[in-house]
One Martini backbone bead per residue (centre of mass of N, CA, C, O) as a GRO file, in nm:
protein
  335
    1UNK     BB    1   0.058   0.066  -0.015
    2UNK     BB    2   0.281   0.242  -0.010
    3UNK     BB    3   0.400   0.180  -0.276
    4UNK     BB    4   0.159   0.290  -0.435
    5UNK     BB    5   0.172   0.623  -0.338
    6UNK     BB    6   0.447   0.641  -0.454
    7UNK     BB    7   0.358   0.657  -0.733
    8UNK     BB    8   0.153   0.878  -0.745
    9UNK     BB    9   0.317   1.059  -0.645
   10UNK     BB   10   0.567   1.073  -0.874
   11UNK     BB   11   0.316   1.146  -1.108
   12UNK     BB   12   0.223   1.426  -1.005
   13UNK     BB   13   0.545   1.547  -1.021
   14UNK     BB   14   0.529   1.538  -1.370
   15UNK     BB   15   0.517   1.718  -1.613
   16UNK     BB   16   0.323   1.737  -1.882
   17UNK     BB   17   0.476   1.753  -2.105
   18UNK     BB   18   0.576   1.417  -2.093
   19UNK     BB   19   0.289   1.369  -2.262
   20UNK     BB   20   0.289   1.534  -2.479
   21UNK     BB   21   0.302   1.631  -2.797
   22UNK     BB   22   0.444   1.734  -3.059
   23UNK     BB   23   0.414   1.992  -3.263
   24UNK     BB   24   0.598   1.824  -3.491
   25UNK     BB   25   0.345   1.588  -3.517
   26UNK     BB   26   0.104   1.773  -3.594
   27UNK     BB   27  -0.137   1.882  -3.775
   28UNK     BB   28  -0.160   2.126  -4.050
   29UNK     BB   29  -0.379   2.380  -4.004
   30UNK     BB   30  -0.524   2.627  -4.213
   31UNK     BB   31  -0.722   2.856  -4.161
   32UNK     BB   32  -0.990   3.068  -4.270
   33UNK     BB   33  -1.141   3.293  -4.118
   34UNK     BB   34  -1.392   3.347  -4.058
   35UNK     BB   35  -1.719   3.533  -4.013
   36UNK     BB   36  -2.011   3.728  -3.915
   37UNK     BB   37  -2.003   3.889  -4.214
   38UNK     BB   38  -2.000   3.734  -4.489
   39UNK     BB   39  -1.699   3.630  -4.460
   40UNK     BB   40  -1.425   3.463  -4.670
   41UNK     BB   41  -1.156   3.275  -4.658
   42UNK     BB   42  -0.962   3.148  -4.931
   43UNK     BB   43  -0.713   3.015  -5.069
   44UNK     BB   44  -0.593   2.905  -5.365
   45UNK     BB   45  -0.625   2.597  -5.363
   46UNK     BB   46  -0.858   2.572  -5.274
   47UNK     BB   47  -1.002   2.725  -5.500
   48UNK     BB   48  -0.895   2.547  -5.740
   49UNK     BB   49  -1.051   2.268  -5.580
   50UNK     BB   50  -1.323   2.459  -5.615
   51UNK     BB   51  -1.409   2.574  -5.844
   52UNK     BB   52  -1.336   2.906  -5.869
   53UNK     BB   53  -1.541   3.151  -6.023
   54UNK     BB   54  -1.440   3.472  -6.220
   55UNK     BB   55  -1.581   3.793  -6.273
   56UNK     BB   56  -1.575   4.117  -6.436
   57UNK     BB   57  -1.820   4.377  -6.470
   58UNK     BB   58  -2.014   4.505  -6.726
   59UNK     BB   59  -2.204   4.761  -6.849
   60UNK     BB   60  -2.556   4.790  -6.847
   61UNK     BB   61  -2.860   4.843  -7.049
   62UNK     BB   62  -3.225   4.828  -6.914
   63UNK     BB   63  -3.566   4.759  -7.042
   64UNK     BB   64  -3.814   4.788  -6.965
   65UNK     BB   65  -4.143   4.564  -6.929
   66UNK     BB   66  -4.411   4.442  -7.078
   67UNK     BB   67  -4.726   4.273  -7.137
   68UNK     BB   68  -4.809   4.065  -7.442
   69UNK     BB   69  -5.013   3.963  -7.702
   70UNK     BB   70  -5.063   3.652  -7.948
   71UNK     BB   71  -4.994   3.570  -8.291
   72UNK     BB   72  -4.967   3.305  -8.555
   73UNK     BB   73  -5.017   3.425  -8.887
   74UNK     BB   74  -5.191   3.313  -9.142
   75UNK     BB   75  -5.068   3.342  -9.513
   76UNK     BB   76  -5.303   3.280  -9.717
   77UNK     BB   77  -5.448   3.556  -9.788
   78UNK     BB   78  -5.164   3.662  -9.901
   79UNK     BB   79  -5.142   3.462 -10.137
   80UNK     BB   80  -5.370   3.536 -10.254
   81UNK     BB   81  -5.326   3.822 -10.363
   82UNK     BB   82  -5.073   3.693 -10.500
   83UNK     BB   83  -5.209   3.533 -10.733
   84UNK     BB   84  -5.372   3.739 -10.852
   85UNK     BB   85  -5.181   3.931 -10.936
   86UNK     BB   86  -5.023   3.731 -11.115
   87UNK     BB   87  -5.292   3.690 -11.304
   88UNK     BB   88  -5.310   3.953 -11.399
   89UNK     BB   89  -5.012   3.996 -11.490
   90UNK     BB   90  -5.041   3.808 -11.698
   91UNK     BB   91  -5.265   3.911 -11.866
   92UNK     BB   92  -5.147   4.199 -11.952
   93UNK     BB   93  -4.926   4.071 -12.115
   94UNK     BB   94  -5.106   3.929 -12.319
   95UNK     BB   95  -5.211   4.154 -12.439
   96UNK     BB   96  -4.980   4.321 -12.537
   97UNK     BB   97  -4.902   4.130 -12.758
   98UNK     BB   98  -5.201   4.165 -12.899
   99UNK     BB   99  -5.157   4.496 -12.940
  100UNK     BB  100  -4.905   4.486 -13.089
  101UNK     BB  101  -5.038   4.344 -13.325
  102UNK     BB  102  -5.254   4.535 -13.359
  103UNK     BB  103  -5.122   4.799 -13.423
  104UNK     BB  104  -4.969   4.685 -13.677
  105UNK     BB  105  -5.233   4.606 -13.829
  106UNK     BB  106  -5.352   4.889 -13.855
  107UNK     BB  107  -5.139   5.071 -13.989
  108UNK     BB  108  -5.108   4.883 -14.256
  109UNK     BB  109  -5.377   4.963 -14.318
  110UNK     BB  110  -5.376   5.216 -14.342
  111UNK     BB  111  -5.186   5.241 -14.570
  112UNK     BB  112  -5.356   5.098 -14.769
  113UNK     BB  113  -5.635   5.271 -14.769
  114UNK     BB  114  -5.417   5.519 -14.862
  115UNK     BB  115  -5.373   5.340 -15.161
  116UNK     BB  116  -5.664   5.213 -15.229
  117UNK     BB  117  -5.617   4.853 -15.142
  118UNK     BB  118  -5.829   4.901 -14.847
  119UNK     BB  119  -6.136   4.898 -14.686
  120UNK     BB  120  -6.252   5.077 -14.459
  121UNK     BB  121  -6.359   4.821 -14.311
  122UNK     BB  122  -6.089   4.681 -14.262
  123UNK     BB  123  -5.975   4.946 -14.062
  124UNK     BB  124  -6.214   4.952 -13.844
  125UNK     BB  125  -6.164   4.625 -13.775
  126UNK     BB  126  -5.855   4.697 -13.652
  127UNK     BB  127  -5.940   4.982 -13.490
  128UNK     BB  128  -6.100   4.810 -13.268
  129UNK     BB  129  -5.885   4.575 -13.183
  130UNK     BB  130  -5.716   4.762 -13.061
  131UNK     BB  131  -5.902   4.915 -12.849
  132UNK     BB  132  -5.963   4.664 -12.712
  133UNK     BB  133  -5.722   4.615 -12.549
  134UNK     BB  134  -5.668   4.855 -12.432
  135UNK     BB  135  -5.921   4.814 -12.248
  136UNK     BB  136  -5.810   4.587 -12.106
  137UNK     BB  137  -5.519   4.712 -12.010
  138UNK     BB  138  -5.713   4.888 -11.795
  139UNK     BB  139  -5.863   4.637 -11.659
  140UNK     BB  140  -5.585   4.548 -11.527
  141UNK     BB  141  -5.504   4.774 -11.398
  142UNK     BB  142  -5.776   4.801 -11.228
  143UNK     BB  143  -5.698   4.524 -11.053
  144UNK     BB  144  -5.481   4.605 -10.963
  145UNK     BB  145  -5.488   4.787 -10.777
  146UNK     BB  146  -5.693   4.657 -10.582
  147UNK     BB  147  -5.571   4.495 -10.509
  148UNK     BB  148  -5.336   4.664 -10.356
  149UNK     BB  149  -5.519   4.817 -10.196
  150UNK     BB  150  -5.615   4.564 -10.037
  151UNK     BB  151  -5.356   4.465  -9.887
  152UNK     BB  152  -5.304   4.740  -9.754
  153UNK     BB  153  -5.570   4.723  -9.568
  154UNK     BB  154  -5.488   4.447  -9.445
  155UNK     BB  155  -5.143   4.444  -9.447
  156UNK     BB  156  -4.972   4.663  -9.521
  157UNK     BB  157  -4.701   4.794  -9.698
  158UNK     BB  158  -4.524   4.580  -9.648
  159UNK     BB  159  -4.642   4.346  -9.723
  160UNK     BB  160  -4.738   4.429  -9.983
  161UNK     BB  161  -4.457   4.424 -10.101
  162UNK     BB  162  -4.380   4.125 -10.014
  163UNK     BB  163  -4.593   3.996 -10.201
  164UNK     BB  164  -4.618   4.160 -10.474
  165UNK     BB  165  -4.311   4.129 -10.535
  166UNK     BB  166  -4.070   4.006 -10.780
  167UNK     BB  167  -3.862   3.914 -10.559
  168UNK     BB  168  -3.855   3.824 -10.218
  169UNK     BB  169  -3.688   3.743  -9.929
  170UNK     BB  170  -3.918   3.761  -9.733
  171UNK     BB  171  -4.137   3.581  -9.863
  172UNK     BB  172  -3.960   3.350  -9.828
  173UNK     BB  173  -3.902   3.299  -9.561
  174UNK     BB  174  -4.240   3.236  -9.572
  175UNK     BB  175  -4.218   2.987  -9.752
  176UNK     BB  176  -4.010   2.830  -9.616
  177UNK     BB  177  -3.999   2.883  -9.277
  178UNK     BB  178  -3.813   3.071  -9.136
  179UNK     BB  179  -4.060   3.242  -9.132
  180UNK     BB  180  -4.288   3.427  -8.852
  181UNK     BB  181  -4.578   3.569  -8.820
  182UNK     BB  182  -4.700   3.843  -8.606
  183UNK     BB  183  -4.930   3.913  -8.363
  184UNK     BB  184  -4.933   4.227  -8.153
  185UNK     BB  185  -5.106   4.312  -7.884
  186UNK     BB  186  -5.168   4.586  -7.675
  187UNK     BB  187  -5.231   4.760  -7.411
  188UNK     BB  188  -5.406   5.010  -7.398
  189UNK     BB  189  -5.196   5.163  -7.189
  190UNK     BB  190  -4.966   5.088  -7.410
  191UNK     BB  191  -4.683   5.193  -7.607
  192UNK     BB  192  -4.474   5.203  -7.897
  193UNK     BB  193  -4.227   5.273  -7.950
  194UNK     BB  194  -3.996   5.400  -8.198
  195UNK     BB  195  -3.740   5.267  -8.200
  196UNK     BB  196  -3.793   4.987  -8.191
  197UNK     BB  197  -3.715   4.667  -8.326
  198UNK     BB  198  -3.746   4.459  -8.126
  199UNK     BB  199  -3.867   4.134  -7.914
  200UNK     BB  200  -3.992   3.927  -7.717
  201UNK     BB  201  -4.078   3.592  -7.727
  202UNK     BB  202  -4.334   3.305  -7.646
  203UNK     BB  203  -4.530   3.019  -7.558
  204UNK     BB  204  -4.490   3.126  -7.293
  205UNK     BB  205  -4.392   3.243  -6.931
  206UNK     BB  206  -4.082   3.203  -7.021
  207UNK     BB  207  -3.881   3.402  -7.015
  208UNK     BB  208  -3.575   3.250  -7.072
  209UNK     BB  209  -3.723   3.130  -7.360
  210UNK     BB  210  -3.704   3.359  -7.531
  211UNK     BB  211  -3.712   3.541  -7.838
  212UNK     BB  212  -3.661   3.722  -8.127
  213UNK     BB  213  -3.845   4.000  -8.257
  214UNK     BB  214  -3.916   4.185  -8.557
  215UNK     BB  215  -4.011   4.469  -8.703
  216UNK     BB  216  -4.242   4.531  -8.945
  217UNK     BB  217  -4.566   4.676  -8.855
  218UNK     BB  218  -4.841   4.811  -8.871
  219UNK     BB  219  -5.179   4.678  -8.779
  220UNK     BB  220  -5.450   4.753  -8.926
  221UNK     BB  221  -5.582   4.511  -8.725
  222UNK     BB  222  -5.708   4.383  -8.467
  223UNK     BB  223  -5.818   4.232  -8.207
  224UNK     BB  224  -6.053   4.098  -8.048
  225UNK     BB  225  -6.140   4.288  -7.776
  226UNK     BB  226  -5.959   4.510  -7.864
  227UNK     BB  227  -5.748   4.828  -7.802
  228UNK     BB  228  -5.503   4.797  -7.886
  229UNK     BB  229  -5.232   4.806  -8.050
  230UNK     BB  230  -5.085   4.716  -8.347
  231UNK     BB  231  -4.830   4.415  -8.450
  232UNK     BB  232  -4.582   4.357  -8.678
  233UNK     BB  233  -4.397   4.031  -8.670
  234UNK     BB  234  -4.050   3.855  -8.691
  235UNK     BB  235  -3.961   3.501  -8.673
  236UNK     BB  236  -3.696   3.210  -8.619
  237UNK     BB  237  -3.888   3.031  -8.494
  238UNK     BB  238  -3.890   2.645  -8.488
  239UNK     BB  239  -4.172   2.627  -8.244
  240UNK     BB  240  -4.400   2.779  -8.424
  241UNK     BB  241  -4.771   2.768  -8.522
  242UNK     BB  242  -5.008   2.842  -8.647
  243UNK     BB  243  -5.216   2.955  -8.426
  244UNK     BB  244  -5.040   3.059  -8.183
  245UNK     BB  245  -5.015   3.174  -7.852
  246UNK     BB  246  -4.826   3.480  -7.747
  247UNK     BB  247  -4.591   3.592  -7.597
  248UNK     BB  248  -4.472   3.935  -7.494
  249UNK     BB  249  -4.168   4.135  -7.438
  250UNK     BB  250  -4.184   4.531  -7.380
  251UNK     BB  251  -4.029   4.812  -7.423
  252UNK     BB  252  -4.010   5.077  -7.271
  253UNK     BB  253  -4.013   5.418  -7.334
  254UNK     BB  254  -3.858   5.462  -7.105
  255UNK     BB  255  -3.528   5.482  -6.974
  256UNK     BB  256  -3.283   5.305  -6.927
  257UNK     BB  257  -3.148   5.072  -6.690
  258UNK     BB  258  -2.840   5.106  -6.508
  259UNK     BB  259  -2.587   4.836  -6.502
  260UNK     BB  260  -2.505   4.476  -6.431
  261UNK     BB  261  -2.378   4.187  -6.602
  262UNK     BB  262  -2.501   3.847  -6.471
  263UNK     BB  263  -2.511   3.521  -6.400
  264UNK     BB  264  -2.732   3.293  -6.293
  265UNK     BB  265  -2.471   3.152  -6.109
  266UNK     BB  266  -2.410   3.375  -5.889
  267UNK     BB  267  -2.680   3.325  -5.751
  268UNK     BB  268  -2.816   3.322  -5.433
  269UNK     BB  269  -2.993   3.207  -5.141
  270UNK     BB  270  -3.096   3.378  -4.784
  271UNK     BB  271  -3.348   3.421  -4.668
  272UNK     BB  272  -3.506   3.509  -4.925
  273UNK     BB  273  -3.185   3.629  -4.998
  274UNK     BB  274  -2.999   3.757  -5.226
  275UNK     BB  275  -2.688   3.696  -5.372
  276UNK     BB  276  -2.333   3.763  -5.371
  277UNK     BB  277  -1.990   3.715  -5.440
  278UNK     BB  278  -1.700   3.921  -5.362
  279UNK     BB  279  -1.369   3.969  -5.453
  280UNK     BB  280  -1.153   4.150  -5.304
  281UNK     BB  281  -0.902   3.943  -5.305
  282UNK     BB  282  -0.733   3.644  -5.347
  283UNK     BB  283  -0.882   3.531  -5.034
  284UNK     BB  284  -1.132   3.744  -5.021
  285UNK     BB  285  -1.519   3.715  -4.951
  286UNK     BB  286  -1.820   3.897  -5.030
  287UNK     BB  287  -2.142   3.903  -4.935
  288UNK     BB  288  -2.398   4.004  -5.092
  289UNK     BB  289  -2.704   4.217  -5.132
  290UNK     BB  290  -2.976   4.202  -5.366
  291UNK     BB  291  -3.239   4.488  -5.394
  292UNK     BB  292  -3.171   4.526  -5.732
  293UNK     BB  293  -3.291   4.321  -6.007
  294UNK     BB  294  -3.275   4.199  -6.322
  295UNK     BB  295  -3.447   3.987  -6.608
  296UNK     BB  296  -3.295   3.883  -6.890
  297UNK     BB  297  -3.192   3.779  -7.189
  298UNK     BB  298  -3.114   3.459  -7.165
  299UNK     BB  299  -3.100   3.505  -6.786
  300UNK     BB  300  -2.974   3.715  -6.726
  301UNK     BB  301  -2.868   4.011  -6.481
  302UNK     BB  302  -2.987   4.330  -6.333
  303UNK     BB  303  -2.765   4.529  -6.126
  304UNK     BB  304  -2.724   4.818  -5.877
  305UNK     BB  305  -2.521   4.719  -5.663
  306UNK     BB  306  -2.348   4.712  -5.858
  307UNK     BB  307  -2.002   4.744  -6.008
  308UNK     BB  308  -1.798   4.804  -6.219
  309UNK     BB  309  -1.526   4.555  -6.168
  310UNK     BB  310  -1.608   4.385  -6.034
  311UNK     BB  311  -1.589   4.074  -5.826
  312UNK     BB  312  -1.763   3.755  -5.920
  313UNK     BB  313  -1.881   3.432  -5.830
  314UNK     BB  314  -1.962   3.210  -6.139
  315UNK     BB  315  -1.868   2.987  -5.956
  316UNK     BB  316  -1.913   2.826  -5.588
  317UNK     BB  317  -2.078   3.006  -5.450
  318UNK     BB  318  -2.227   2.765  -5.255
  319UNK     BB  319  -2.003   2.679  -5.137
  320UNK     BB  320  -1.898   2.920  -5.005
  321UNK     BB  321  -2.204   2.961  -4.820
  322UNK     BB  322  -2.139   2.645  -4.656
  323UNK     BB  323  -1.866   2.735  -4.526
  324UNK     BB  324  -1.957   3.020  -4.409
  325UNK     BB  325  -2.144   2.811  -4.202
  326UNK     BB  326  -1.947   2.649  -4.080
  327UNK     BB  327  -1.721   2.836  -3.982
  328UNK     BB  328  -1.969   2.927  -3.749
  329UNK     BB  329  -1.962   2.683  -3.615
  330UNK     BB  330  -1.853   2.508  -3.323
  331UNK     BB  331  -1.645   2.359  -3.188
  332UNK     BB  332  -1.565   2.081  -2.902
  333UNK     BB  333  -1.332   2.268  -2.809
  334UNK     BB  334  -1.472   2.526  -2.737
  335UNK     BB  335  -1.613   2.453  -2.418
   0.00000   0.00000   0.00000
């Protein structure tokens, strides 16, 4: 029993650290300096481990848009009026051809006629059937100008000429399928700027998934039961046919939202709240948080909280979101 006291005794006056282990036998683990503000430091070696990608980013102006609804435009009406129109021109070819030869022959007989030849019955007869072509040629002409003006009150003077002139480009894009034809009719209280010149569509209500249609003209004719404003445009969606029914998103006449353009990949989300991560330096990134930003075409954003050369992080943010909130949970060290 004393033999046992002795040993505990001189066990106890020995220093701690002849159980220590050697610090540098120790695993060294490099801090990462977490805060509790938003803030994460990451080496550069982590930070290629986690395929951490920045961009530094650009100005960009984007209008404000409202939206419009409209139609896929069976072009087979407008087909028809040119179909008319080159039968006339045909026919009036046709008869050109047979006024001067009708020409030919009542001069050749009035020449007969003066030299005592030919008689009078048969220049008279000549002179009837000339002037009758002429009288033809002037009603292909009144039924040209009909067509014309009938396109033109149905269909607009842009597409009357496309549709009238042989050949153009415009009219093939729409016999090819290449181009489709749209009415988009806006809401009574809103109106198409002056500048505008393409609008972006879709079949669905997903702007991401928007494509872009150019200005054609004003259109003649409303849809039913509408009372805004009417217009054609041309687009060459390859999954829109006849008769489908289209949303529109149109640029406001008022000045464009002056920001910064970044790709939907940088946005995180945290309590209902947007950000993204800045880098400040090498290895220190900062939560930001964006409470004014636009969805524009294409699915990237327009954000005014952030300035041009910013660099933002639009690949591994959510890592980083992830780390940030690790490296602020306590370890079971720190009780």
């Amino acid at each position: 029993m004393n033999a046992l006291l002795l040993v505990c005794f001189i066990l106890a006056t020995l220093p701690i650290s002849s159980f220590a282990i050697d610090d540098d036998d120790k695993p060294q683990i490099k801090p990462q300096n977490f805060t509790h503000h938003g803030t994460i430091k990451l080496n550069i070696a982590l930070q290629n481990a986690s395929s951490i990608r920045t961009i530094k980013l650009d100005s960009s102006t984007y209008n404000e848009e409202f939206i419009a609804h409209g139609k896929v435009i069976n072009l087979q009406a407008l087909l028809a009026l040119r179909n008319r129109y080159q039968l006339i021109s045909a026919e009036r070819n046709n008869i050109k051809a047979k006024l001067k030869q009708a020409e030919q022959n009542f001069m050749r007989q009035k020449e007969l006629y003066e030299n005592g030849v030919s008689s009078k019955r048969n220049l008279q007869e000549q002179e009837a059937q000339w002037q009758s072509y002429q009288s033809q040629i002037a009603g292909t002409d009144f039924q040209d100008t009909a067509i014309v003006n009938e396109t033109t009150v149905l269909w607009g003077e842009n597409l009357t000429r496309w549709a009238l002139a042989t050949p153009t480009p415009q009219l093939n894009a729409f016999l090819n399928h290449q181009d489709k034809l749209i009415q988009i009719t806006l809401p009574s209280n809103k109106h198409l700027a002056d500048d505008i010149k393409n609008i972006y569509i879709a079949t669905s209500g997903d702007r991401t998934k928007a494509i872009k249609a150019d200005y054609v003209s004003v259109a003649t004719q409303s849809e039913a039961l509408s009372q805004g404003e009417s217009y054609f445009f041309k687009t060459r969606a390859k999954n829109i046919l006849s008769g489908m029914n289209i949303m529109a998103w149109i640029p406001e006449k008022s000045a464009g939202v002056t920001g910064v353009n970044f790709p939907k990949s940088a946005l995180i989300w945290y309590m209902n709240q947007a950000f993204v991560y800045q880098k400040i330096d090498e290895e220190t990134f900062v939560r930001r948080p964006l409470d004014n930003y636009s969805l524009l075409p294409g699915g990237n954003y327009l954000s005014k909280n952030l300035n041009p050369e910013d660099e933002i992080v639009i690949e591994g943010a959510q890592m980083l979101l992830s780390e940030e909130f690790k490296g602020q949970i306590p370890s079971e060290d720190d009780d």
